[in-house]
One Martini backbone bead per residue (centre of mass of N, CA, C, O) as a GRO file, in nm:
protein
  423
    1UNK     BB    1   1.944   2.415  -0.672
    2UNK     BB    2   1.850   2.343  -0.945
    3UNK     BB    3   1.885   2.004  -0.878
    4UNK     BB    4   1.607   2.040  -0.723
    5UNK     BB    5   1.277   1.933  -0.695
    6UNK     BB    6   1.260   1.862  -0.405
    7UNK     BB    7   1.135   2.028  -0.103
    8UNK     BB    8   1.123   1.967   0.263
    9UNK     BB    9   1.021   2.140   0.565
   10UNK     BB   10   0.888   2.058   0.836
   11UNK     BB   11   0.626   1.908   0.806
   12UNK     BB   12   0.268   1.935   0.884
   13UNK     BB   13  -0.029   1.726   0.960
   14UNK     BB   14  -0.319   1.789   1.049
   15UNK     BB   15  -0.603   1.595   1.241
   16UNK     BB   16  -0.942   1.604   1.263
   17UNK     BB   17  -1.091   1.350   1.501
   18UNK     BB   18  -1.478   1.284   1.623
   19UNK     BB   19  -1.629   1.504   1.465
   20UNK     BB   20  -1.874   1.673   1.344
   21UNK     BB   21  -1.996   1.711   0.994
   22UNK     BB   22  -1.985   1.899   0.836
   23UNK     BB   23  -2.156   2.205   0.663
   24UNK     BB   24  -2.342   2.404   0.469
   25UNK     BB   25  -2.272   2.759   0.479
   26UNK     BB   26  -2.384   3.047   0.481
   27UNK     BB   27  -2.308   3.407   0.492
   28UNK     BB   28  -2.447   3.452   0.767
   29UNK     BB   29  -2.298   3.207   0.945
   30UNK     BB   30  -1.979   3.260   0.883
   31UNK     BB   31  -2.027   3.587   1.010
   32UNK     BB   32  -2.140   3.457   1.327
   33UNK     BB   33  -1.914   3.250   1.377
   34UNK     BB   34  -1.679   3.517   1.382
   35UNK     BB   35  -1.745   3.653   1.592
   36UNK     BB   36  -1.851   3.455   1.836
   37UNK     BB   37  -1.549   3.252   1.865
   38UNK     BB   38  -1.398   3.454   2.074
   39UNK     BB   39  -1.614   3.404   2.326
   40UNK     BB   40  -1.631   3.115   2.315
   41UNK     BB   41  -1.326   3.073   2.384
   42UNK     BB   42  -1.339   3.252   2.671
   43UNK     BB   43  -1.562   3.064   2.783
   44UNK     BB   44  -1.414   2.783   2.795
   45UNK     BB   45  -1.165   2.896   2.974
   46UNK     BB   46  -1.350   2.976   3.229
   47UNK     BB   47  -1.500   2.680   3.219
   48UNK     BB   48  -1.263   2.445   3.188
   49UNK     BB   49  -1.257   2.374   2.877
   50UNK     BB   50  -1.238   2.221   2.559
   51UNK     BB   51  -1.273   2.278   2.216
   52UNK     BB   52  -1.135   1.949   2.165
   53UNK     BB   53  -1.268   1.729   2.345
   54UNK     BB   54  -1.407   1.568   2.144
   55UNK     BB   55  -1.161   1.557   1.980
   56UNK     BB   56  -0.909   1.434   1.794
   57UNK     BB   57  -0.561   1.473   1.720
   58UNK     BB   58  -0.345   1.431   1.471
   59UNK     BB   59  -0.070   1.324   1.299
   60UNK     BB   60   0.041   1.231   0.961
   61UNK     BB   61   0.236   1.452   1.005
   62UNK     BB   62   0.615   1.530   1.118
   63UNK     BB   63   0.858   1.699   1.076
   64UNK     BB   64   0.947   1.657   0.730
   65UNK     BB   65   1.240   1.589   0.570
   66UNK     BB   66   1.344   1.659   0.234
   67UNK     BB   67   1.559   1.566  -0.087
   68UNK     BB   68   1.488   1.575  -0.445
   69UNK     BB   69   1.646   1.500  -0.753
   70UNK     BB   70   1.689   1.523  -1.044
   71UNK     BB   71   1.579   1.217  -1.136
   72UNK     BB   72   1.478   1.084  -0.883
   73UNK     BB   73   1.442   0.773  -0.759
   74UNK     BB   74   1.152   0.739  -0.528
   75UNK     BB   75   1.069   0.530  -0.215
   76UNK     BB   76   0.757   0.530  -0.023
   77UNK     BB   77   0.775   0.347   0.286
   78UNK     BB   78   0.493   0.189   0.536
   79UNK     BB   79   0.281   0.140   0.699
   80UNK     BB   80  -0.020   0.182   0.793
   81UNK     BB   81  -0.061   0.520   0.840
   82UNK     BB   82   0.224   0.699   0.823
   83UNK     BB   83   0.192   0.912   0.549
   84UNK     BB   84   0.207   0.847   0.227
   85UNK     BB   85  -0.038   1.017   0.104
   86UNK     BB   86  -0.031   1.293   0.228
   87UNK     BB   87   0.244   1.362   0.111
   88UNK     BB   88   0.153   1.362  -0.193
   89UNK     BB   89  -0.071   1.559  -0.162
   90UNK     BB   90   0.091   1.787  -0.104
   91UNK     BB   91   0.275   1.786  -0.342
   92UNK     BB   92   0.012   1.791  -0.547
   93UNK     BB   93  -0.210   2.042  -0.406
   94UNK     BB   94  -0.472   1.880  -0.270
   95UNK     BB   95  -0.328   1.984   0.031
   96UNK     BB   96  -0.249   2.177   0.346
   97UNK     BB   97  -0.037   2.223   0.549
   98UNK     BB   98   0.013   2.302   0.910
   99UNK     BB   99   0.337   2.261   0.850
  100UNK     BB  100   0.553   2.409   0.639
  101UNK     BB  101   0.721   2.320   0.363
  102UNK     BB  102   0.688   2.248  -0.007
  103UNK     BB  103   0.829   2.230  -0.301
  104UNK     BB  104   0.808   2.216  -0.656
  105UNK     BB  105   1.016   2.135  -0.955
  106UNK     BB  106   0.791   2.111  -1.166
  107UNK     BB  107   0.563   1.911  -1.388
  108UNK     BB  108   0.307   1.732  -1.244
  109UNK     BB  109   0.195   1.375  -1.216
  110UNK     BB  110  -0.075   1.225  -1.057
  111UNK     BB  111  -0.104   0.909  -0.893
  112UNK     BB  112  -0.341   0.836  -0.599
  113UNK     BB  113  -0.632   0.769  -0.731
  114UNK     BB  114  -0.875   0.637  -0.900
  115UNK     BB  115  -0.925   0.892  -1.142
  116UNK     BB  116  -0.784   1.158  -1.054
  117UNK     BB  117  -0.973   1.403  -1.200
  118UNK     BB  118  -1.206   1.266  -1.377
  119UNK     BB  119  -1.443   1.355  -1.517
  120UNK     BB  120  -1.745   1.134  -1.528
  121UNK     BB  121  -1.923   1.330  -1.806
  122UNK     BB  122  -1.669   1.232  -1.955
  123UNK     BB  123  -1.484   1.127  -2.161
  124UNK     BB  124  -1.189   1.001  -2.195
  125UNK     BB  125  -1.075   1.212  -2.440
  126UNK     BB  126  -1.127   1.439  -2.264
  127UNK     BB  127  -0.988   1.395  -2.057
  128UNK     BB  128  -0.681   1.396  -2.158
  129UNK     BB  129  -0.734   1.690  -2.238
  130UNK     BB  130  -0.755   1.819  -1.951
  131UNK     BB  131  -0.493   1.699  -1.802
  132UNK     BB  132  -0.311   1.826  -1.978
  133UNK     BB  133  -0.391   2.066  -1.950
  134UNK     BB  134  -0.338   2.092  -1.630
  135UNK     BB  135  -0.010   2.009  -1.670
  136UNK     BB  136   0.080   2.229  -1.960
  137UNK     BB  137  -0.019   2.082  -2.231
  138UNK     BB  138  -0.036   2.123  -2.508
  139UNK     BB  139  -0.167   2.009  -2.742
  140UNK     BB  140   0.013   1.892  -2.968
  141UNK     BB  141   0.165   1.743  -2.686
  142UNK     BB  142  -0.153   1.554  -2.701
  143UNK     BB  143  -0.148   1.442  -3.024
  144UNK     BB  144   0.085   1.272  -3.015
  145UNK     BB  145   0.040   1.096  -2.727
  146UNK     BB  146  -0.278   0.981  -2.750
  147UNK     BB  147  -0.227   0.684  -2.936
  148UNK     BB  148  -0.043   0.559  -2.672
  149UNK     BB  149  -0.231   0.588  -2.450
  150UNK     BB  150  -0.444   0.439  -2.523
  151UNK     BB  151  -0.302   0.150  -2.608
  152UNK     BB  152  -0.173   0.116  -2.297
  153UNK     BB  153  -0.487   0.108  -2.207
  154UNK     BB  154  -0.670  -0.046  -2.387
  155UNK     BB  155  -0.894   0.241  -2.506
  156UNK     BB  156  -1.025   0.236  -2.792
  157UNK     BB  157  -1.353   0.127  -2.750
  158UNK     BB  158  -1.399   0.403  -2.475
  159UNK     BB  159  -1.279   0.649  -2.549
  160UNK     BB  160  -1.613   0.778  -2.604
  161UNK     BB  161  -1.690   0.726  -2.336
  162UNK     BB  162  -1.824   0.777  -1.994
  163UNK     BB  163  -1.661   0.733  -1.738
  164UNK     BB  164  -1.865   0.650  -1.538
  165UNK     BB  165  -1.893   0.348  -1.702
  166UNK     BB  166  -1.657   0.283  -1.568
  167UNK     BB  167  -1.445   0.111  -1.434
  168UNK     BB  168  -1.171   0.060  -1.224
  169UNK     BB  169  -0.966  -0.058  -1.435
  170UNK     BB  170  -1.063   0.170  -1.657
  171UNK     BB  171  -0.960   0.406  -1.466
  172UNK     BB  172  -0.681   0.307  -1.444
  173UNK     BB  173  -0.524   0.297  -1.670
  174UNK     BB  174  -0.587   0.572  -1.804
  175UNK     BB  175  -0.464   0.739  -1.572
  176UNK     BB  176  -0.191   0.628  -1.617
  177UNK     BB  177  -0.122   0.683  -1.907
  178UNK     BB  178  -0.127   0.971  -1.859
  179UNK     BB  179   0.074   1.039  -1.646
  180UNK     BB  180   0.320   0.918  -1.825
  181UNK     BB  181   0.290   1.016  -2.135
  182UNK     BB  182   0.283   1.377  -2.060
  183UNK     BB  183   0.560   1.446  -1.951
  184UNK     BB  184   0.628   1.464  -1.683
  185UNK     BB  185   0.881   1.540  -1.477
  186UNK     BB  186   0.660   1.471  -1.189
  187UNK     BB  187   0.641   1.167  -1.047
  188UNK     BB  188   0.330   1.016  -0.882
  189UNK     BB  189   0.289   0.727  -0.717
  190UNK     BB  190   0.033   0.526  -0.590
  191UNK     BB  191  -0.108   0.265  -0.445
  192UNK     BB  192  -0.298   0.176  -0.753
  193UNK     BB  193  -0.186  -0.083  -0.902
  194UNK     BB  194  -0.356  -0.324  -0.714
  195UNK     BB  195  -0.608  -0.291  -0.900
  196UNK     BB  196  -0.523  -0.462  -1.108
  197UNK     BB  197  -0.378  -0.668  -1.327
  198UNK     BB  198  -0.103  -0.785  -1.375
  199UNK     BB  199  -0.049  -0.675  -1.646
  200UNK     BB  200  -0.061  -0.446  -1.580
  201UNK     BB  201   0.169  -0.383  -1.388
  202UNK     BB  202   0.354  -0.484  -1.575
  203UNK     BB  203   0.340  -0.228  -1.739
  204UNK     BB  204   0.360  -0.018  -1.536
  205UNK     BB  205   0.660  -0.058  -1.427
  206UNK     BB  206   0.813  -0.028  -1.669
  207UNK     BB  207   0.748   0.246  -1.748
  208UNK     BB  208   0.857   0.379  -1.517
  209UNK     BB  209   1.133   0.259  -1.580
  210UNK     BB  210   1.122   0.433  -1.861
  211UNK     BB  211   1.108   0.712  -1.701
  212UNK     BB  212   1.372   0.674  -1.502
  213UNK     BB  213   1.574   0.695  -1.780
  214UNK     BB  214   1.492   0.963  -1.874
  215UNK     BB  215   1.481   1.160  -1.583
  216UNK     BB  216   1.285   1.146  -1.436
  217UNK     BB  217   1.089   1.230  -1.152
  218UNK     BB  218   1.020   0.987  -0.892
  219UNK     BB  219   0.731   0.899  -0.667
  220UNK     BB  220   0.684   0.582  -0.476
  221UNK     BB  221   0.427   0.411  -0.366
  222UNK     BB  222   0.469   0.112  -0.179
  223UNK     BB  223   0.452  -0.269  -0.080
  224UNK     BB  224   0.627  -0.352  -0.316
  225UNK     BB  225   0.963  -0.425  -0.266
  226UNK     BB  226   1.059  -0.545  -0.536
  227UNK     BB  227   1.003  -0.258  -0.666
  228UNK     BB  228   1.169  -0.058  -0.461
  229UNK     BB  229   1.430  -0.178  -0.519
  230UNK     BB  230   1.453  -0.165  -0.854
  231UNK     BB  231   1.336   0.120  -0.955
  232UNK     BB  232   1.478   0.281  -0.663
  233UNK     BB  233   1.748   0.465  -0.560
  234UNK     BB  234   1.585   0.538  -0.296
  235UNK     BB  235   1.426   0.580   0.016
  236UNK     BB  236   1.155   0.639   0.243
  237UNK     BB  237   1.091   0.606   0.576
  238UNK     BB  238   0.801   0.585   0.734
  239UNK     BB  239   0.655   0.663   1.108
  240UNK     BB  240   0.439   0.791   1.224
  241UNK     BB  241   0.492   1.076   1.067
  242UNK     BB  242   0.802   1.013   0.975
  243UNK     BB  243   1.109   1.019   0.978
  244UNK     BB  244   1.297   0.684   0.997
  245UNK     BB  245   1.475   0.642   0.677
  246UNK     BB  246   1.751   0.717   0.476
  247UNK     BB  247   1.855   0.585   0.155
  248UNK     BB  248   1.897   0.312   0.019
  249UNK     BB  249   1.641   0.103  -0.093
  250UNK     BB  250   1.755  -0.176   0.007
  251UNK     BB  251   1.830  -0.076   0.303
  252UNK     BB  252   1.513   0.020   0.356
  253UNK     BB  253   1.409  -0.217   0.341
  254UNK     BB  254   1.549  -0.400   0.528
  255UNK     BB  255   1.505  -0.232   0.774
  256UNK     BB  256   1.148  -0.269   0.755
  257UNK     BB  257   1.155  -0.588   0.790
  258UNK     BB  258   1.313  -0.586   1.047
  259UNK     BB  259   1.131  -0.429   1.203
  260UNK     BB  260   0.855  -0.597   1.185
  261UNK     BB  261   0.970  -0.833   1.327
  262UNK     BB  262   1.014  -0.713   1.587
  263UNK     BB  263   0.728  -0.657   1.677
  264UNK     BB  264   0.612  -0.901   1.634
  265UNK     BB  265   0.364  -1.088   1.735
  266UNK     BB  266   0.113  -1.306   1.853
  267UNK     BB  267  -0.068  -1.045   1.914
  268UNK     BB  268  -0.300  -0.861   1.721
  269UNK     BB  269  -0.509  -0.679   1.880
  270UNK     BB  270  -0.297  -0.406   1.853
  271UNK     BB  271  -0.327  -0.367   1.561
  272UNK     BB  272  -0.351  -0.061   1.336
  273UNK     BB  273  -0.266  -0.156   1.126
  274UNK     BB  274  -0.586  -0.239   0.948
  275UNK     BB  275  -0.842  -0.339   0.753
  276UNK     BB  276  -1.179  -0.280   0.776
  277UNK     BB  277  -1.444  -0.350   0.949
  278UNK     BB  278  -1.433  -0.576   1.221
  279UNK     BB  279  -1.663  -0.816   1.254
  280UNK     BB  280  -1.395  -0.940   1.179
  281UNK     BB  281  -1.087  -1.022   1.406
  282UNK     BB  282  -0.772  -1.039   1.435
  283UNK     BB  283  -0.616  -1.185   1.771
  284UNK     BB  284  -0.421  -1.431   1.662
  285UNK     BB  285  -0.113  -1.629   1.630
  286UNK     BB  286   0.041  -1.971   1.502
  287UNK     BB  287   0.353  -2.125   1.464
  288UNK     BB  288   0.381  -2.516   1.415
  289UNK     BB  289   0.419  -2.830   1.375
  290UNK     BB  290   0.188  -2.858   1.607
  291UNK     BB  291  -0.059  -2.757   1.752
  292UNK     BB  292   0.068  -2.839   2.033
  293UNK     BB  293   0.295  -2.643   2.019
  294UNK     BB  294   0.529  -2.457   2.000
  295UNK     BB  295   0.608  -2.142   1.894
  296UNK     BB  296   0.791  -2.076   1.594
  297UNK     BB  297   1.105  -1.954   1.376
  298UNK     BB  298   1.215  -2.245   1.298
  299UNK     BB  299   1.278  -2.373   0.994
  300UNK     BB  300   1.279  -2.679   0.777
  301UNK     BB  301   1.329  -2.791   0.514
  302UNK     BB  302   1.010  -2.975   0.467
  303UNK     BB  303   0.819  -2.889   0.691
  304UNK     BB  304   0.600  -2.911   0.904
  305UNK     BB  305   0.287  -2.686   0.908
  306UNK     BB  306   0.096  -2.492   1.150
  307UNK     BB  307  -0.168  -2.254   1.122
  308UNK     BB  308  -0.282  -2.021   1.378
  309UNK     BB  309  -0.605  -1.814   1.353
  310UNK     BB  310  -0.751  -1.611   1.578
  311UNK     BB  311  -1.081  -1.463   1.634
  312UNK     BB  312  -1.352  -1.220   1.615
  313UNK     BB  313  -1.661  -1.170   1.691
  314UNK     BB  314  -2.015  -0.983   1.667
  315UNK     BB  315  -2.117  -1.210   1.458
  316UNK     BB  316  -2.292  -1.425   1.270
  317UNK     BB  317  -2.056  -1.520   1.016
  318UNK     BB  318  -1.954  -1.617   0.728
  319UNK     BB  319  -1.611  -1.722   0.630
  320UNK     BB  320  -1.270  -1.646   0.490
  321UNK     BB  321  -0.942  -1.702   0.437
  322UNK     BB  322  -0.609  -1.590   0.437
  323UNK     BB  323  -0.243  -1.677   0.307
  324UNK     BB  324   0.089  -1.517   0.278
  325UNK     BB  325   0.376  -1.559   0.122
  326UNK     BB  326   0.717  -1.396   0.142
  327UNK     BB  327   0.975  -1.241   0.106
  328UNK     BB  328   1.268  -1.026   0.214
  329UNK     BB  329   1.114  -0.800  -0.026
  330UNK     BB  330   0.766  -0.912  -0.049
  331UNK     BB  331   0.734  -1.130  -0.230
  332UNK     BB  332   0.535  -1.332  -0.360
  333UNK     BB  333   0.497  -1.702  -0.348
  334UNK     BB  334   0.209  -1.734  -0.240
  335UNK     BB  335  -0.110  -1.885  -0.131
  336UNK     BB  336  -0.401  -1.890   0.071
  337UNK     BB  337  -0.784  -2.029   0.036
  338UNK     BB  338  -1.028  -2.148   0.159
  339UNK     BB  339  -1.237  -2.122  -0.025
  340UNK     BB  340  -1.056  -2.257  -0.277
  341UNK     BB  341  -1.102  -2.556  -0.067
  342UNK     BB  342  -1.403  -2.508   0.077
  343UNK     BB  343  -1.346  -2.353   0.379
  344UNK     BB  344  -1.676  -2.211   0.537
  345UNK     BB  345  -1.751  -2.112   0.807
  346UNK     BB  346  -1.953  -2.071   1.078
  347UNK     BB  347  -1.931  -1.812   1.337
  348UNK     BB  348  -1.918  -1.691   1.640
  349UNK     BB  349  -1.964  -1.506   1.886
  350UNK     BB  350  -1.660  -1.488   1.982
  351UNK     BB  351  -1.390  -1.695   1.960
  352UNK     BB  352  -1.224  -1.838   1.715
  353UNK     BB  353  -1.036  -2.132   1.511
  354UNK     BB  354  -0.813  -2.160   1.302
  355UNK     BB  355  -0.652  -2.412   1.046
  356UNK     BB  356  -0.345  -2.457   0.874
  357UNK     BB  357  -0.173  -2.738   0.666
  358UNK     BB  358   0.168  -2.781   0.587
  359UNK     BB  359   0.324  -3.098   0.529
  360UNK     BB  360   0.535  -2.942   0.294
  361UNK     BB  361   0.769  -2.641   0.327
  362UNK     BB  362   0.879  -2.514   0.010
  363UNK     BB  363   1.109  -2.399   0.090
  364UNK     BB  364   1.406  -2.209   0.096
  365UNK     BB  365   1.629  -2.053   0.207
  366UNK     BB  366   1.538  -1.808   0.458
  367UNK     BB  367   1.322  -1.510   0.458
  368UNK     BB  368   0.957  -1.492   0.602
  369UNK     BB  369   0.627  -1.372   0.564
  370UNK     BB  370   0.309  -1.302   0.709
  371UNK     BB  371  -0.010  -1.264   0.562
  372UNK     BB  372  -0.366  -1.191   0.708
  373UNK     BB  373  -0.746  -1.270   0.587
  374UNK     BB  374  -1.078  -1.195   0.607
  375UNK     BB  375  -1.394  -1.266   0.490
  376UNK     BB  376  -1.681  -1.319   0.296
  377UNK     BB  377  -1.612  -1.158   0.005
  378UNK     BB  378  -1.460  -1.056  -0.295
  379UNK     BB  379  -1.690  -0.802  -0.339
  380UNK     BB  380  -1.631  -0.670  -0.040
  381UNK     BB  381  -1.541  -0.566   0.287
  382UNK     BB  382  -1.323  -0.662   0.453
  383UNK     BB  383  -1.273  -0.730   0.779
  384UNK     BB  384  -0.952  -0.829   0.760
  385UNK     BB  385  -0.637  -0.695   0.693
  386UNK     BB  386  -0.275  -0.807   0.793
  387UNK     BB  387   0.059  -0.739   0.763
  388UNK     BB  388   0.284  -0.919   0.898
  389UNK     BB  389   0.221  -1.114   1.158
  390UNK     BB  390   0.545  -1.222   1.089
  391UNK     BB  391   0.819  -1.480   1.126
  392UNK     BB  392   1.069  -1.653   0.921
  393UNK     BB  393   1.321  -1.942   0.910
  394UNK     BB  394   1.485  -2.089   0.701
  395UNK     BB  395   1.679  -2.407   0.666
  396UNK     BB  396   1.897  -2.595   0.545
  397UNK     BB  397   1.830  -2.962   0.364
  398UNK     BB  398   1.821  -3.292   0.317
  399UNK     BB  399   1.609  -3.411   0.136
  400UNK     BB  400   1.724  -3.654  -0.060
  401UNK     BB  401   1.996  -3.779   0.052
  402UNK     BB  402   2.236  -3.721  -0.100
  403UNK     BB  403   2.464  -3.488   0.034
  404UNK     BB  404   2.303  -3.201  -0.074
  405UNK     BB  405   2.165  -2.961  -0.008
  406UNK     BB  406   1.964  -2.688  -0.046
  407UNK     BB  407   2.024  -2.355  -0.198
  408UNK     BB  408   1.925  -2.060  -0.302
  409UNK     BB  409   2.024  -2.068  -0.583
  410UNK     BB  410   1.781  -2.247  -0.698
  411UNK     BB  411   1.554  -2.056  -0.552
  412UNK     BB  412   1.267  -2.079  -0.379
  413UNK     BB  413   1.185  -2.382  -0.420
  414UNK     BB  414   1.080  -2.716  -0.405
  415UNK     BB  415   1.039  -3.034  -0.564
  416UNK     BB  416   0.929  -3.296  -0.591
  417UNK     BB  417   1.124  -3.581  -0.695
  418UNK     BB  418   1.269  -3.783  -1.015
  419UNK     BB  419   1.520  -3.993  -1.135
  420UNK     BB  420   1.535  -4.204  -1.430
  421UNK     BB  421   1.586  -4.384  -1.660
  422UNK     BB  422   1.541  -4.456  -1.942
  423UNK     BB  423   1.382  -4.696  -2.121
   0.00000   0.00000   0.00000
């Protein structure tokens, strides 16, 4: 029992959607709406209507069950919308489930969105010491490793100006910094490390992986496959609001990433995982060695491949496109960006495709998959952003012609060369 440090047993949240704004009401008036409430409901059964007819109900979760023992390393994977934050805010105590209930045994640290916890009008310095208080740690034991904390984000420079002035990602920084650094028992990180640059993330996975070498619990939710492969002893898939499978981390990614696959279809119109204003939305994509062929899923070292996404738009705007192109654990491989091509359509209301030209792609054998968005400015609400659109499988060929053709051990992509005695 007491190796346990999180338990779980029939979680459930619901939300209603579709409803009017609460506002702020008086003590007069929440004492005459409690009163008037029952009334009101047998008023509504008597004829024949729903108290929520107008609203929709979701479940977030749906009796979610699970144990995590003191000290693993659990990594919780999912598409968008399955329930991976909001099972982390109920962890936290920011939420309270509507059925089931979960444990949770020790100093809990949580990062969950961009400076949560952070009060605007404080100091870096005093946000520091607020969250140790509030994770329960003496001073003494904020005072020893405050200088690590600040060098880690490197905010010695800001650490006495108030948060309300940083950016997002001095806030995102000194946030990891605290939350990793103050030692709490069970550390919590939601997918926040995303809005870094390259070196904070890679800083940031570091820390996890030697908090998680230290013994210490994580739960890591991450759409990073090849993060949640390498840190996490344990996976644990959601989807929509279930648990879909629990095991080992890397058979739970392989999993996930093969039901993606079998989902995946050439339309993308019904597709709900996906982010964005919708003014301009994916409505369909096609894989092709030419513009006029059928839609391919094998393709060959070094084939040419066209890439056709069409889109709708709501009126008329210019945009700018992005493809991403992953290996089999999520890992980006490359991307593409009209923008840094020079190329911005301006798009007319209604239907219209763009089309991306990889003369030869050089990938070596493996499974990979594409994800696609569309933009306006890479600094305001994308239209539409969509993982996994797709996916495909490379196959070994003979491309230098020499008897030998190119396989995976080589690495992950193949470049054109040439080998020839020195003169």
């Amino acid at each position: 029992m007491c190796d346990i440090a999180i338990r779980v047993e029939n979680l459930s949240k619901q939300y209603c959607i579709g409803g009017s704004p609460a506002h702020y009401q008086t003590i007069r008036e929440s004492l005459v709406k409690a009163v008037q409430g029952p009334f009101r409901r047998l008023s509504a059964v008597i004829q024949g209507k729903s108290s929520s007819a107008s609203n929709e109900i979701i479940w977030a979760l749906k009796d979610v069950s699970f144990e995590v023992a003191r000290g693993e390393v659990v990594g919780i994977i999912g598409r968008n919308g399955a329930g991976k934050t909001t099972l982390l805010k109920i962890l936290s105590r920011i939420t309270e489930p509507t059925q089931g209930y979960a444990q949770v045994r020790g100093r809990v640290g949580s990062l969950l969105e961009v400076g949560t916890g952070f009060h605007p009008e404080l100091t870096g310095r005093e946000n520091v010491y607020l969250n140790g208080a509030i994770l329960g740690m003496k001073q003494t034991e904020i005072d020893r490793k405050f200088d690590e904390i600040v060098a880690f984000a490197e905010m010695d420079k800001f650490i006495d100006t108030p948060v309300k002035h940083y950016s997002s990602g001095m806030g995102t920084r000194l946030a990891f910094a605290v939350a990793a650094h103050l030692e709490p028992e069970i550390l919590m990180v939601d997918e926040v490390l995303a809005v870094g640059d390259a070196a904070f993330q890679k800083r940031c996975l570091g820390k996890m992986g030697a908090v998680a070498r230290e013994g210490r619990t994580v739960l890591f939710v991450s759409h990073n496959m090849a993060a949640v492969s390498s840190l996490c002893d344990t996976g644990i898939l959601l989807e929509r609001g279930k648990v879909s499978l629990i095991g080992e981390s890397s058979d739970v990614v392989r999993h996930y990433l093969a039901g993606i696959e079998q989902r995946n279809t050439n339309s993308l119109r019904e597709r709900t995982d996906r982010v964005g204003s919708g003014i301009v939305r994916l409505v369909a994509f096609k894989l092709s060695h030419r513009p006029s062929d059928a839609p391919v899923a094998d393709l060959m070292m070094g084939d040419p491949v066209h890439i056709t996404l069409t889109v709708e738009a709501l009126e008329r705007t210019q945009v700018y496109v992005g493809v991403q192109v992953k290996d089999a654990q999520g890992q980006l491989i490359f991307a593409f960006n009209s923008r840094e091509s020079g190329f911005m359509p301006t798009i007319e209301p209604g239907e219209s495709s763009v089309m991306l030209y990889i003369p030869h792609l050089p990938l070596l054998e493996g499974r990979y998959t594409l994800d696609a968005s569309v933009h306006r400015s890479p600094h305001i609400e994308p239209f539409d952003v969509i993982e996994n659109i797709g996916s495909f499988i490379m196959y070994p060929r003979d491309v230098y012609s020499s008897g030998k053709p190119f396989i995976a051990k080589h690495g992950i992509v193949f470049i054109e060369h040439q080998w020839t005695n020195s003169a």
